[in-house]
N, C-alpha and C positions, 0 to 999 in steps of 0.2 A: 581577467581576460582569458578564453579559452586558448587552448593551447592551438598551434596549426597542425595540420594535416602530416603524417610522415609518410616516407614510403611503403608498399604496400610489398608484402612477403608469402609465396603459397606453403599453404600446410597440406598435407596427404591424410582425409581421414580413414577411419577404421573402413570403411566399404571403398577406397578405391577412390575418393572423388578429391580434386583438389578446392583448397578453400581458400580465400582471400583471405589474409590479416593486414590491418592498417588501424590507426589510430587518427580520430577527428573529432574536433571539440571533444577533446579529455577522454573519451570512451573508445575502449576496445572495438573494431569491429569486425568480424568476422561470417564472412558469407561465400555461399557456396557457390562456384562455378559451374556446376551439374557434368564437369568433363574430367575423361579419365586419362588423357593425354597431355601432357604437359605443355606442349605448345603450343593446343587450343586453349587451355586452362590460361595460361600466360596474357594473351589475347582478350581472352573475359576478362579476368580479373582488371587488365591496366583500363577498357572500357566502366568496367564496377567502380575503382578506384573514381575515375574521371564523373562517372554520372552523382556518388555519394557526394566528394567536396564542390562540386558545384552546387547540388543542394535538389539536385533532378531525381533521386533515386529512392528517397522515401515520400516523393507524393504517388509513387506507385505503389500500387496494391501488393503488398507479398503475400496476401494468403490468397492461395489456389481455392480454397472452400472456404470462404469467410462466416457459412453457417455452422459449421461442422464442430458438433459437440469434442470439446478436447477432450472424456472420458472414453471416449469411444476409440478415438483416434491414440490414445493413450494405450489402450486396453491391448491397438494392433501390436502397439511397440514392445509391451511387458511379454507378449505371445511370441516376438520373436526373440525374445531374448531367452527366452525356457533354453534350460541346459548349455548355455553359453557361459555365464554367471555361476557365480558361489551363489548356495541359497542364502547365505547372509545376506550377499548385497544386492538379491532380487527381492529379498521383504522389505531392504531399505527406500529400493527406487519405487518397488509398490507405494508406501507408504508415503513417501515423497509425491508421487505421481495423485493418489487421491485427493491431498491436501489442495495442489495446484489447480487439480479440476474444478474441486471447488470455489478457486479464486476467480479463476479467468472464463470457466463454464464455455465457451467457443473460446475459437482460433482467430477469430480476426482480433482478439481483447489480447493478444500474445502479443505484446507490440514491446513491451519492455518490464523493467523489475523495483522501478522507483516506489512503484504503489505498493508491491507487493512485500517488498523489504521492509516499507512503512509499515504495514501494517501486522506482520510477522515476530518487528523489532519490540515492537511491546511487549510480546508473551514469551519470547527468546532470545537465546543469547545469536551475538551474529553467526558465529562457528556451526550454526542450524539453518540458518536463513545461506549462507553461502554454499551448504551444500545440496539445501534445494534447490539453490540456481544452478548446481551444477548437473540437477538433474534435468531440470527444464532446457539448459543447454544440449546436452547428451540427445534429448526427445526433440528438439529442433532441428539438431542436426540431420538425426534419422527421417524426420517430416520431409526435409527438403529434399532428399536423395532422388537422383531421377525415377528412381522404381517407385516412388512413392508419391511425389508433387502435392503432398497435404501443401506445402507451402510454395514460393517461388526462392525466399531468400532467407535466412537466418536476422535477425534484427538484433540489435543489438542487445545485452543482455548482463549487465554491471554487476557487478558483486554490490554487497553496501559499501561504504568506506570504512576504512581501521577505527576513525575517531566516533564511529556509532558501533559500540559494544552489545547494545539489545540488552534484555533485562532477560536474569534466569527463569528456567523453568519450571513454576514452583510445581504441575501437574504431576511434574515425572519424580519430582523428588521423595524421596523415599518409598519411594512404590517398594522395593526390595530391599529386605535385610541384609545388613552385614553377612559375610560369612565369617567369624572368628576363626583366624590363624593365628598359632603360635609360634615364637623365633621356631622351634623345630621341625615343626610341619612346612615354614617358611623356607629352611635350609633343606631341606627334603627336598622341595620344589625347584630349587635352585639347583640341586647336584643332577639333576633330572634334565636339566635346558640344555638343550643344545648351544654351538658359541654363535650362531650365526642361524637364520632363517635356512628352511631346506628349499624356497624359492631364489632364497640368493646365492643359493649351490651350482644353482644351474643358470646362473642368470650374473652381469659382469660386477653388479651391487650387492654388497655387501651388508646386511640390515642385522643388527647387534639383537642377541635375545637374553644371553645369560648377563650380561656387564649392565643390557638395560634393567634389568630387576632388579639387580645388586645396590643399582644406584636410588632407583626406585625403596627398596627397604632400607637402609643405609639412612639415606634422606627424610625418609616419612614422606615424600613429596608427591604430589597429585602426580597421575601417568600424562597427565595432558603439558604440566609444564616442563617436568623431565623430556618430556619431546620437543619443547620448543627452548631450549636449553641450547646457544649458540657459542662459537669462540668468534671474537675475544671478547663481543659484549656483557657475557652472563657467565667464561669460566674459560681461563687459560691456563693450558698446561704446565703442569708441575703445583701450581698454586693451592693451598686448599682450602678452597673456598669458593662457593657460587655466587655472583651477584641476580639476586630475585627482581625483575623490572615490575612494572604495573603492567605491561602484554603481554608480559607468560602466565600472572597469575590470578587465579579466576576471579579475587576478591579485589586484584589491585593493591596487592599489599608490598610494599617495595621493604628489601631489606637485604642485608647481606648474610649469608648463613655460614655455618664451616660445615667441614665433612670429613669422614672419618679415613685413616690407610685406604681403608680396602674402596671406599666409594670413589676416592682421587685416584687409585691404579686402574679402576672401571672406567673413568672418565679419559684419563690419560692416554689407554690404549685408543678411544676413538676419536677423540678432540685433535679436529685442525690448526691451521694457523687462524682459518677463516671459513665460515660456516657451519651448519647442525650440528650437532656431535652425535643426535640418533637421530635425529628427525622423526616426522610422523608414519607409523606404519604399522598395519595391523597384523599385534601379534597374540593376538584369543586364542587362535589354532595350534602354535606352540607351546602355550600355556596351560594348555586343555592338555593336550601329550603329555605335560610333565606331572601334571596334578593326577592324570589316571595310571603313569609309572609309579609317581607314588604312591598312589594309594594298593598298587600291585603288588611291591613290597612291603604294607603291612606298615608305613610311615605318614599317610594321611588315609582319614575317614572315607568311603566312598562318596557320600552324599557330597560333602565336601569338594571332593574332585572332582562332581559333573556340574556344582552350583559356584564356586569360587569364581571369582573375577580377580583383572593385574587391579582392581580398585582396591580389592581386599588385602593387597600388601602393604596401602594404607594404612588401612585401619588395624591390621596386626601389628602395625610396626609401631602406633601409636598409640597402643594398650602396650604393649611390651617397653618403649620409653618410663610409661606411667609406670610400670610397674617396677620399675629400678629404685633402689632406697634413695639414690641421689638426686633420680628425677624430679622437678619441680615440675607446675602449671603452665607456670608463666614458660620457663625456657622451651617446657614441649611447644607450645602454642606458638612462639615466636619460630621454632623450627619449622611446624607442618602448615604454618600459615595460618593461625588462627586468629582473625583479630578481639575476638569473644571468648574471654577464659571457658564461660558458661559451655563454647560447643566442643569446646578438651574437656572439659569437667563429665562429658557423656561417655569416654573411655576411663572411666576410672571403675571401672568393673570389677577388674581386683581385686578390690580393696576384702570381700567377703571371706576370698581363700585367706589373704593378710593376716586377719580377724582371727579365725580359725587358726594360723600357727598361734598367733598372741596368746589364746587359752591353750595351745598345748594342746589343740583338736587334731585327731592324724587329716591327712588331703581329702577333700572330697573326691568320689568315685565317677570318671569321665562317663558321661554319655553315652551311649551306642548309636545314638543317632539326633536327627536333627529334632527339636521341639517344636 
């Protein structure tokens, strides 16, 4: 049985305009009241609220231009956004923006994200399909603004749900090599981080950089589930030990892990009694600083410092495991989460230099650059 109708609450978006939120039959809904006055806005919305749960508000038409190619109309939105945006996350709404164009091709086919999440979840995980709805949201929102009237209303607009994961991306996989770090290029990079984001300097939040790497190599653990890494579900202070659930990680591999001094003093300075301990936040920009300080000092390769990703703290961290006399397969693999000895068995790279002390061969001579 769907849930009832709650009260409805105004949101102020980025341009000035207030929005209605209310929840009906299960789903979010949020739409725009075109006013920039809070007492008109008030007035609309409890009219908006009244016309939805009666069931009168979506046999009207919300698109203003029901022929109107979304690519075009799209195309307006990415144009105003030039120099507003990081170029990171204006290649990523591009990117997002093309995909969608080509789902829904007009604006009157914008009606909701049932179909669209369907058909997305096949080839992706959901954590891709949620953030194209957030792009589609973000482009809706800006459609309806009075200066714009591509639409009349916002429609509602669902994430998928938690219990449909989507299926990976096998496309993007491996498109890009490793970059090999060594523990010492790794602590390089480390003595180089700042303790805190230089956005959360100027700003009332606080977003961990040096304690999140730490825990990050320390652990061998994916950067996606160290961000979703909660107290008290998955790690309470003082304890040492994480508990791994099947929705932090990527394969679903539930397990409890330990961790070392130094990862439990990282965790402990930001672990609550209740909630994230980093939460999710991009820190590329940070990590790019620290990788080109070190490579300034003559402590990492250049190539190195412009191609390196936090991914590749993995995969150092999980060649350097291997490479310890005591290391085992099996215990690395149940650390970094591998259910398949075979995909630990691809870090054992080492084993050559190994080989080479065994005869009594002097080290092979590093590299100068990337092959």
């Amino acid at each position: 049985m769907a849930r009832q109708a709650q009260g409805w609450k105004l949101r102020l978006n980025k341009y000035g305009i207030y929005q209605v939120r209310f929840r009906h039959q299960g789903q979010r809904r949020e739409i725009t009241t075109g006013e920039r006055d809070i007492g008109l806005a008030s007035k609309k919305a409890a009219l908006i609220y009244s016309e939805v749960i009666s069931g009168r508000w979506d046999r009207q038409l919300v698109i203003a231009r029901p022929g109107q190619p979304v690519d075009e109309v799209m195309a307006a939105w990415l144009e105003s956004l030039q120099g507003l945006v990081a170029k990171q996350t204006y290649k990523f709404l591009e990117r997002h923006a093309r995909r969608l164009a080509r789902f829904y091709q007009t604006l009157d086919r914008v009606t909701g994200t049932a179909d669209y999440s369907k058909a997305r979840l096949k080839v992706v995980k959901r954590s891709t399909v949620t953030k194209e709805i957030s792009t589609l949201r973000r482009f809706m929102t800006w459609a309806a603004a009075p200066e714009h009237k591509y639409i009349t209303a916002v429609p509602a607009l669902p994430y998928p749900g938690k219990d449909m994961p989507g299926t990976p991306d096998k496309e993007r996989k491996h498109k890009t090599k490793a970059v090999p770090l060594s523990r010492r290029e790794a602590m390089a990079i480390l003595r180089e981080m700042p303790e805190v984001s230089e956005r959360a300097r100027r700003g009332p939040h606080r977003h961990s950089v040096r304690d999140f790497f730490i825990v990050l190599w320390e652990t061998g653990l994916r950067p996606v589930t160290v961000e979703k890494i909660e107290a008290p579900t998955h790690y309470r202070r003082g304890t040492p030990e994480i508990k791994i659930t099947e929705t932090i990680d990527k394969v679903a591999y539930e397990r409890d892990i330990d961790v070392t001094p130094i990862a439990q003093a990282a965790l402990d300075r930001w672990a609550k009694d209740i909630g994230p301990v980093f939460g999710a936040h991009d820190l590329r920009v940070p990590f790019r600083k620290a990788c080109r300080a070190a490579a300034a000092k003559g402590k990492l390769e250049k190539w190195k410092a412009e191609e390196a990703t936090p991914y590749d703290f993995r995969h150092g961290r999980i060649t350097d495991l291997l490479d310890q006399k005591k290391a085992t397969l099996v215990g690395v693999a149940f650390l970094v989460g591998h259910k398949h000895i075979t995909t630990t068995n691809k870090y054992t790279h080492p084993e050559r230099r190994q080989a080479r002390e065994a005869l009594g061969l002097p080290p092979m001579r590093r590299a100068t650059g990337r092959r």
